[in-house]
C-alpha positions, -999 to +999 in steps of 0.1 A: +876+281-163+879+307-135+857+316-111+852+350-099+863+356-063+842+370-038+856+397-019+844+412+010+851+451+028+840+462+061+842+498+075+826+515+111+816+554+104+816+577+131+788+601+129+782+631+148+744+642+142+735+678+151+704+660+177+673+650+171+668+652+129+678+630+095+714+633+084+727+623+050+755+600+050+758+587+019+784+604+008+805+588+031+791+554+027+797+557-010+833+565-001+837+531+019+823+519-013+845+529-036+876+522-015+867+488-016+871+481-053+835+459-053+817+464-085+792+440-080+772+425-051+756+437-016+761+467+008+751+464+043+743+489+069+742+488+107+742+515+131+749+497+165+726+521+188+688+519+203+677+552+199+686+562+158+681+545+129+686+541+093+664+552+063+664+556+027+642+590+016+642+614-009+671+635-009+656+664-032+632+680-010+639+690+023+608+692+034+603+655+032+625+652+062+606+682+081+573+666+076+587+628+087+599+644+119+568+663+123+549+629+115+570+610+140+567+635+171+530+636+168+531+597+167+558+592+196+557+626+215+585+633+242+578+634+277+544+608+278+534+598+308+527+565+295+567+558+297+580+546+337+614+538+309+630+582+318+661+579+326+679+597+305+653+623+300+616+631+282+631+616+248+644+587+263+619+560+256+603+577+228+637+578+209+633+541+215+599+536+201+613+553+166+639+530+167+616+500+167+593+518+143+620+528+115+649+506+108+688+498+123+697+481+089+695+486+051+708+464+023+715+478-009+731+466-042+759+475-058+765+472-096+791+489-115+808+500-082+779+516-069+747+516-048+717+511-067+695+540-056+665+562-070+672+591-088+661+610-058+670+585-028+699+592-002+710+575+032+699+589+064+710+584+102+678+594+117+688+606+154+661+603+177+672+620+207+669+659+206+712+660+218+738+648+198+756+621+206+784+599+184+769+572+164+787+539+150+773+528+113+790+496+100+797+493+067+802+457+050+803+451+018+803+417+001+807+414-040+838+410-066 
């Protein structure tokens, strides 16, 4: 009897976000995806920076994504004076404090060559800092 073999993909995006604001990138991830040949098993994202992040929101409305940065500015506004950490400006530390409040990873399944999301669920790099800068999100993907 054979036993399936377990194959494993790995891929680094290079994202250019627009500055501070949620960017859908699973498109591309579901590209890495599909180049792989996986049908079955685990996606895993990284994004190898301290001030963005990852999320998984709805992708129907964008108003959602309005709202969380609304939501996220009143909790960690730019420029407090509670923050000695400035150097690279007013958004510095705060973009820092979203990072440690959201997420730099995600798993998500795969099955039938593709991730299991909602209906109404995409991938987001979240930039944090209000100017762009390139971002690094690693893809690996384990499965058969």
């Amino acid at each position: 009897m054979s036993h399936p073999v377990t194959k494993q993909q790995q891929a680094v995006l290079n994202i250019m976000p627009r500055g501070r604001g949620m960017l859908d990138v699973t498109r591309e991830v579901a590209q890495v995806l599909a180049e792989s040949g996986i049908k079955c098993g685990m996606l895993h994202l990284f994004v190898r920076h301290t001030s963005c992040s990852l999320l998984i929101q709805e992708n129907a409305d964008p108003d959602v994504q309005t709202d969380m940065e609304r939501f996220l500015s009143r909790l960690v506004p730019d420029g407090d004076a509670i923050y000695s950490h400035t150097a690279e400006g007013p958004d510095d530390m705060p973009a820092h404090v979203r990072t440690a409040l959201t997420a730099t990873s995600l798993s998500i399944p795969v099955a039938d060559g593709e991730m299991v999301l909602g209906v109404w669920q995409g991938i987001y790099l979240y930039e944090h800092r209000q100017h762009a800068s390139r971002r690094q999100l690693i893809v690996h993907i384990s499965g058969m």
